[in-house]
ZADO-1210 file (C-alpha; in nm, 4 decimals, padded with zeros to 6 digits):
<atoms>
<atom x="-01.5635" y="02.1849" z="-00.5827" code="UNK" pos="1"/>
<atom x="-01.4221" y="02.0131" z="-00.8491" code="UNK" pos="2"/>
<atom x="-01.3110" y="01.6435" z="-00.7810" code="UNK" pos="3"/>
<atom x="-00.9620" y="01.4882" z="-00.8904" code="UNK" pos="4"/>
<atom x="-00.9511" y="01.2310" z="-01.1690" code="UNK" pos="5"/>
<atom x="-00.7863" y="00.9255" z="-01.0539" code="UNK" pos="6"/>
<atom x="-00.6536" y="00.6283" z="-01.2035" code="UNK" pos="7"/>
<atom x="-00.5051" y="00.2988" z="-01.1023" code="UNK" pos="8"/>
<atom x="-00.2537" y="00.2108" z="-01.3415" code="UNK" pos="9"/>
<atom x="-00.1103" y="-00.0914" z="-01.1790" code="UNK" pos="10"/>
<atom x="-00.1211" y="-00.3074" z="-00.8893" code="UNK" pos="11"/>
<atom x="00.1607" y="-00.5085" z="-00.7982" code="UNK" pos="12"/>
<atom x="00.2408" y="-00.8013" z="-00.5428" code="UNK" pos="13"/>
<atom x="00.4963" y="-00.7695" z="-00.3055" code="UNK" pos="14"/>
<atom x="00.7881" y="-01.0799" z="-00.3464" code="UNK" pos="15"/>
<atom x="00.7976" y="-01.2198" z="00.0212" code="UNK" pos="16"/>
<atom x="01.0470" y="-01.3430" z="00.1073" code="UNK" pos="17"/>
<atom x="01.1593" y="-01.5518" z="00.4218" code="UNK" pos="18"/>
<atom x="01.3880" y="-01.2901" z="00.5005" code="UNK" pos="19"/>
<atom x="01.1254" y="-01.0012" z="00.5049" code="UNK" pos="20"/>
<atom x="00.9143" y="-01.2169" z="00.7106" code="UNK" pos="21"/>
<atom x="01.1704" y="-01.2644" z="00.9464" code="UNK" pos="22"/>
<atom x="01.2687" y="-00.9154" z="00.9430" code="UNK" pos="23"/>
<atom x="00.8551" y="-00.8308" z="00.9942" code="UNK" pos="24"/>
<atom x="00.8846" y="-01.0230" z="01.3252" code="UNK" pos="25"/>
<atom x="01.1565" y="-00.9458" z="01.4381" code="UNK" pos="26"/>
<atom x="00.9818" y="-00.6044" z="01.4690" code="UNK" pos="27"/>
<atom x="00.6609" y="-00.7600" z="01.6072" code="UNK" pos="28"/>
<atom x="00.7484" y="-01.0207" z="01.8509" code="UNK" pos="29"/>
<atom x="00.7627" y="-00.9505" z="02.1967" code="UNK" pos="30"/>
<atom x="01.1750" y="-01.0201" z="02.3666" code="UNK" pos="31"/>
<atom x="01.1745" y="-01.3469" z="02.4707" code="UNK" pos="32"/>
<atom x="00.9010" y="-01.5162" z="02.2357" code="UNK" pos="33"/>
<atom x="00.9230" y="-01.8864" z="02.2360" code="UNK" pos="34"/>
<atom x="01.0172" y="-02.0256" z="01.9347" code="UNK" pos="35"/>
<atom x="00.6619" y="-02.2523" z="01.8757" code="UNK" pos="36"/>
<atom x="00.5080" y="-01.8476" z="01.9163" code="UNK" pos="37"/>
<atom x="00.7581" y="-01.6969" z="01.6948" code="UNK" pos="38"/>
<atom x="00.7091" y="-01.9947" z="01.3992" code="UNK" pos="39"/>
<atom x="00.2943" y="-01.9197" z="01.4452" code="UNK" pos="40"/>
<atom x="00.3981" y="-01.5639" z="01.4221" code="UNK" pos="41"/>
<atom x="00.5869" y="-01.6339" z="01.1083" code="UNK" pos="42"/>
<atom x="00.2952" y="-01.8120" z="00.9190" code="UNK" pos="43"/>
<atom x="00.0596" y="-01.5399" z="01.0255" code="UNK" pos="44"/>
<atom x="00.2740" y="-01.2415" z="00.8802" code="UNK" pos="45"/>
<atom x="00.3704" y="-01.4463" z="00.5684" code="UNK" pos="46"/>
<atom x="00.0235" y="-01.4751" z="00.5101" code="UNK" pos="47"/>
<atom x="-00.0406" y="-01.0941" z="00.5015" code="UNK" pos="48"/>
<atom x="00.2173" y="-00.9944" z="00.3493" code="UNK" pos="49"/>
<atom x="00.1115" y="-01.2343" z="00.0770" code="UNK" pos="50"/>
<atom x="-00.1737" y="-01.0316" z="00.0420" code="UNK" pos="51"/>
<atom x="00.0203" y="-00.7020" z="00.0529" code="UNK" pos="52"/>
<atom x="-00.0204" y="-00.5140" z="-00.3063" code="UNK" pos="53"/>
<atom x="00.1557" y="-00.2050" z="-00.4003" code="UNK" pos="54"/>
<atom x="-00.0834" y="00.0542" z="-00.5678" code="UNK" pos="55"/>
<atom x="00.0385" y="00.3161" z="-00.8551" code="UNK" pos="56"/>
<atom x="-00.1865" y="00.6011" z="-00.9615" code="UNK" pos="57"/>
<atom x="-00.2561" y="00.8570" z="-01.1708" code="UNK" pos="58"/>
<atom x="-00.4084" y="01.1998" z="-01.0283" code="UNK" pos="59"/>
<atom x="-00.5225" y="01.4655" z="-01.1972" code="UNK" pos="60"/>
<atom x="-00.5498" y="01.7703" z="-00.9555" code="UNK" pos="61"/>
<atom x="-00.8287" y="02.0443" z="-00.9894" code="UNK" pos="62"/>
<atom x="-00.8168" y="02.1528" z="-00.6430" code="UNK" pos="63"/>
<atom x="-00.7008" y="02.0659" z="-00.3227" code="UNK" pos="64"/>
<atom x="-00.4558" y="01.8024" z="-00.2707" code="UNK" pos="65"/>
<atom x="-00.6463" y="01.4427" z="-00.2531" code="UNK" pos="66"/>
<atom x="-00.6739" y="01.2899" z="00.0621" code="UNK" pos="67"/>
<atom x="-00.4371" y="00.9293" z="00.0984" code="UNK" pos="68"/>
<atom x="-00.6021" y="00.7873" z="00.3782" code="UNK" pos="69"/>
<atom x="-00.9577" y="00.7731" z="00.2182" code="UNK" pos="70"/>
<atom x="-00.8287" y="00.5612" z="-00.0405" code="UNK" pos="71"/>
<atom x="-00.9302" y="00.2145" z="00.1130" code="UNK" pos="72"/>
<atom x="-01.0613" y="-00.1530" z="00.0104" code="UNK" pos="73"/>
<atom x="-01.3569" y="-00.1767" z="00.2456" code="UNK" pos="74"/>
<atom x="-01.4518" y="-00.5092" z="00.3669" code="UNK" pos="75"/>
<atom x="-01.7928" y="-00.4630" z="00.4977" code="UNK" pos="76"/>
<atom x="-01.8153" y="-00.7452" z="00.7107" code="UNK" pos="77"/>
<atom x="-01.5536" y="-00.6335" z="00.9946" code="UNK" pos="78"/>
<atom x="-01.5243" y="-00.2382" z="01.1736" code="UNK" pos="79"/>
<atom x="-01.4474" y="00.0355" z="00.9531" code="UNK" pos="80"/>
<atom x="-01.1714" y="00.0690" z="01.1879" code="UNK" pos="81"/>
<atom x="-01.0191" y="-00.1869" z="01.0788" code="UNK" pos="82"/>
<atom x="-01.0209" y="-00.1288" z="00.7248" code="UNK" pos="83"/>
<atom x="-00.6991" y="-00.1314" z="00.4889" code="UNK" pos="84"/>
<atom x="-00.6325" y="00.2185" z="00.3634" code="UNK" pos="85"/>
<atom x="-00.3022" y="00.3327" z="00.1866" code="UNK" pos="86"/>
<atom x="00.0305" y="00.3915" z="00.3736" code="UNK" pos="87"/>
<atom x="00.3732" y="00.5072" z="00.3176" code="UNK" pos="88"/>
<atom x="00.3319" y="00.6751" z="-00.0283" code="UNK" pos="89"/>
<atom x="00.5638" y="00.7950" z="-00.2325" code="UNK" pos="90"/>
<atom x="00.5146" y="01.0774" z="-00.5289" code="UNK" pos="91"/>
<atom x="00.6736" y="00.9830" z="-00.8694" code="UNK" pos="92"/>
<atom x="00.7648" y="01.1361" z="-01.1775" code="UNK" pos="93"/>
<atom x="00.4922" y="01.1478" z="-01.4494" code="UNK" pos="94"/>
<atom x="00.6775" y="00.8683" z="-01.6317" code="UNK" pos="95"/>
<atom x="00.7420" y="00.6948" z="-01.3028" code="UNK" pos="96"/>
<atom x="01.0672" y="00.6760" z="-01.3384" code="UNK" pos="97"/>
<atom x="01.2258" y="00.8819" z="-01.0257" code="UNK" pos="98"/>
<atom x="01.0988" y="00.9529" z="-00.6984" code="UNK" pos="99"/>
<atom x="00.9868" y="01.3110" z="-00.6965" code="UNK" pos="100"/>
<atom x="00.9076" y="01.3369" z="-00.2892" code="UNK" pos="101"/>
<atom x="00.7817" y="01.0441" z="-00.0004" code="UNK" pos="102"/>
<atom x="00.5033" y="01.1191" z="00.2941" code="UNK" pos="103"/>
<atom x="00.1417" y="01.2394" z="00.2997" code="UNK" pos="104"/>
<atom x="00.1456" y="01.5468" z="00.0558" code="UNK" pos="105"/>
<atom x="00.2167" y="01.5782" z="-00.3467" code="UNK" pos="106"/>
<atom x="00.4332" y="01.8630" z="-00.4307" code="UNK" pos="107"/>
<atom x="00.2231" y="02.1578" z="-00.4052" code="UNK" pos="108"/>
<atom x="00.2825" y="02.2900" z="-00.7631" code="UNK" pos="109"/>
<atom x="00.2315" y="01.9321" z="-00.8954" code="UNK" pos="110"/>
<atom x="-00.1278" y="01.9644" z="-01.1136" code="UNK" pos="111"/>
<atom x="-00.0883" y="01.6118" z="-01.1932" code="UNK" pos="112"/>
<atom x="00.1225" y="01.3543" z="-01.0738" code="UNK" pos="113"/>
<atom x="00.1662" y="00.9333" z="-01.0263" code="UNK" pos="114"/>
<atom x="00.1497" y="00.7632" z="-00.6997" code="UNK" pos="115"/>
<atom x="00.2964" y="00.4533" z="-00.5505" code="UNK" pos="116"/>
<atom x="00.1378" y="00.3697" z="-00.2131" code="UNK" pos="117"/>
<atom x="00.1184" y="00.0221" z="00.0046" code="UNK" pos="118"/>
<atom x="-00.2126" y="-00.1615" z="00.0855" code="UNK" pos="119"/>
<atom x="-00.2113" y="-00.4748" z="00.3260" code="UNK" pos="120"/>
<atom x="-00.5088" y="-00.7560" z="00.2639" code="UNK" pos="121"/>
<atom x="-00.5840" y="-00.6656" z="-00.0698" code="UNK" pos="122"/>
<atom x="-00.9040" y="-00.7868" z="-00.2434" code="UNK" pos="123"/>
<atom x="-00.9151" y="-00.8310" z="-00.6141" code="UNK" pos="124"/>
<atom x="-01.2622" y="-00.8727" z="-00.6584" code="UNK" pos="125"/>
<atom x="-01.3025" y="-00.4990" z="-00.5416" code="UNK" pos="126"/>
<atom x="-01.2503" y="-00.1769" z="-00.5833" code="UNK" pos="127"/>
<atom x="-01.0411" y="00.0942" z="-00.5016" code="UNK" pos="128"/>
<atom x="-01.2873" y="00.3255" z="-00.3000" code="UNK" pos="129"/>
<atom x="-01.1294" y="00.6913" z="-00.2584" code="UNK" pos="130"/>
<atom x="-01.3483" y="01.0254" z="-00.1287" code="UNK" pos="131"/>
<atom x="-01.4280" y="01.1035" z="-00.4798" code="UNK" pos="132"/>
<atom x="-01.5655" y="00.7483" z="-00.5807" code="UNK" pos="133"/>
<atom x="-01.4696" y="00.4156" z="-00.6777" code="UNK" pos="134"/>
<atom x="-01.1977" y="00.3449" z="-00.8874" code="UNK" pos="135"/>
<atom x="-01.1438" y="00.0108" z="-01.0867" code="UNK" pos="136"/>
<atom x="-00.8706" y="-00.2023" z="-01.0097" code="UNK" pos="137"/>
<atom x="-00.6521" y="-00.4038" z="-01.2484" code="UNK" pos="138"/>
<atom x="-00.5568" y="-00.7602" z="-01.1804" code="UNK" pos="139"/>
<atom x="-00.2430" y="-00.7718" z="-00.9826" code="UNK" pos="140"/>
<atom x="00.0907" y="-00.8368" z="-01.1362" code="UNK" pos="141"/>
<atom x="00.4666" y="-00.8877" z="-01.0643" code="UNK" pos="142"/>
<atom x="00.5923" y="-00.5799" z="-00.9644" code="UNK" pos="143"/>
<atom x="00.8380" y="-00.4309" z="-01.2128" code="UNK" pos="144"/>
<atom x="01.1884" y="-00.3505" z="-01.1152" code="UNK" pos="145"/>
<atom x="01.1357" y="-00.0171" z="-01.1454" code="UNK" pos="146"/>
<atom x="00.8687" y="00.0443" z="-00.8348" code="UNK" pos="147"/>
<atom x="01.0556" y="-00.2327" z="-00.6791" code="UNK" pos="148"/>
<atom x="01.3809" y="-00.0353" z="-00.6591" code="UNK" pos="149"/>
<atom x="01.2101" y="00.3366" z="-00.5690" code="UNK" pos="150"/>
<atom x="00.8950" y="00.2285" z="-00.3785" code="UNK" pos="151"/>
<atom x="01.0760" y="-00.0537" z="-00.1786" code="UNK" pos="152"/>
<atom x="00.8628" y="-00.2395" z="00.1017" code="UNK" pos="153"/>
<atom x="00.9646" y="-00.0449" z="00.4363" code="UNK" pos="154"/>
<atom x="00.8567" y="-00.3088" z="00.7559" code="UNK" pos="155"/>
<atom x="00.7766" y="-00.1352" z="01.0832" code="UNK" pos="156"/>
<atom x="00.6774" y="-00.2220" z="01.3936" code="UNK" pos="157"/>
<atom x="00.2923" y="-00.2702" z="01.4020" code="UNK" pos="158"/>
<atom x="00.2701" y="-00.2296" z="00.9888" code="UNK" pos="159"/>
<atom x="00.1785" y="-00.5893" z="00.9870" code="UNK" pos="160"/>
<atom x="-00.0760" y="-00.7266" z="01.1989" code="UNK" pos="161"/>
<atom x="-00.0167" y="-01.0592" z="01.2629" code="UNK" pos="162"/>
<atom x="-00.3567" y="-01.1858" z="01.3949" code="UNK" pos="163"/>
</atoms>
């Protein structure tokens, strides 16, 4: 079977903010967490989302729809279980400029088509490993305006692992 090009075109840094941290555990700490708990909690999740890079590809389609999920960084020094792998994707335009559909599947009739997806604990120093190979990874940049206004950073409840 034939295997889908793919191709990183950027990866961005997320712009943390004290507010999103806040907002992160807010989500995360139990009701009632001391404040001394809740300030650890704060440096922890800062932390990560410090290392929280927003992925946009390119895929070229020549047959079934590419599996998300196996897109990962693998660190092989902890449980494959605990690798990163890409989350909350959302399908764009070829020229990236609008949003052409959000969750796990590309429009079916889409033969090629660009990609914006989320990766916590990124690693610059590797690749992008997907089910159909590795991929090379630029250096990260400041995200432009663009991704950062239709691929905003969503926080939920147990996104971010804090410790």
């Amino acid at each position: 079977m034939p295997v889908p090009a793919i191709e990183v075109l950027g990866v961005y840094r997320l712009a943390v903010t004290p507010e999103l941290v806040r907002e992160a555990v807010a989500k995360l700490a139990p009701p009632g967490c001391p404040p001394g708990e809740r300030a650890v909690m704060e440096e922890l999740v800062g932390d990560e989302m410090a290392s929280t890079v927003l992925f946009e590809v390119r895929i070229a389609r020549t047959g079934g729809a590419p599996n998300l999920g196996s897109f990962k960084q693998p660190d092989y020094e902890i449980d494959p279980e605990k690798y990163q792998v890409a989350y909350d994707p959302v399908f764009l335009s070829l020229d990236g400029e609008s949003v052409v559909s959000r969750g796990d599947a590309p429009p079916p009739e889409a033969a090629e088509y660009r990609c914006a997806f989320w990766m916590h604990f990124f690693q610059p120093d590797l690749a992008l490993e997907t089910a159909y190979g590795k991929v090379l990874v630029p250096k990260a940049k400041e995200m432009p305006e663009r991704l950062r206004l239709l691929v905003p950073y969503r926080v939920q409840a147990g996104a971010v692992q804090a410790g």
